[in-house]
N, C-alpha and C positions, 0 to 999 in steps of 0.2 A: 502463570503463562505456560502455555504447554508446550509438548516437546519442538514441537514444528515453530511455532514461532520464534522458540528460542533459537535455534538453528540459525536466522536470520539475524544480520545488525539490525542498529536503529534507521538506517537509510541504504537503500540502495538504488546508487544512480546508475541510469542507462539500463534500468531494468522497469518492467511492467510486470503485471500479476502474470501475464499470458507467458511471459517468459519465467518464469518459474512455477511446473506443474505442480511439485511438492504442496505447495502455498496456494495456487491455485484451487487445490481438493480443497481446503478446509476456510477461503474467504467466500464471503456474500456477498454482495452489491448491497448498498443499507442507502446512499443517493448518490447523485451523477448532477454535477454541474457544466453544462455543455460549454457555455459561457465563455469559461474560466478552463475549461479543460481539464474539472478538477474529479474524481470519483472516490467515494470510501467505501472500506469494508470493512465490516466487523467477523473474525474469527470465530467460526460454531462453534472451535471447542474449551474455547476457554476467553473470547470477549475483548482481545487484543483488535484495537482499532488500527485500521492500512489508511492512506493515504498514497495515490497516484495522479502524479501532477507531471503536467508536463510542461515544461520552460526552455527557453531559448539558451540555447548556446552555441555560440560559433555561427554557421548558417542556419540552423536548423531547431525543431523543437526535439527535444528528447524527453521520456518517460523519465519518472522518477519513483521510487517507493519509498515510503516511511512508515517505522511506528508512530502513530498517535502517542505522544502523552496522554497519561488517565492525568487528569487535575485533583489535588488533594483535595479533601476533604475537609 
């Protein structure tokens, strides 16, 4: 994992990529589920998968970030 990602927990709620430019430099858009609200990125520099979801809470939808789990092998 690289430095930037580590920087980061595994989740950060109430946050979106657009809210952290750090993380924003170094994620890609890889798909966009409109649907669901759902978008992933995978990490140029080192292949760390994001997750931004957004879910209701309280009145409203809020962003969410996660790392992906990588699945063993």
């Amino acid at each position: 994992m690289c430095e930037v990602c580590k920087k980061f927990g595994d989740e950060l709620p109430w946050k979106s990529v657009d809210d952290i430019p750090e993380l924003a430099e170094v994620l890609r858009e890889v798909s966009r589920d409109t649907r669901n609200w759902v978008t992933a990125y995978r990490c140029v520099q080192c292949g760390q998968g994001w997750e931004e979801r957004y879910e209701s809470r309280g009145h409203s939808d809020v962003p969410t970030l996660k790392k992906i789990k990588k699945q063993e092998e």
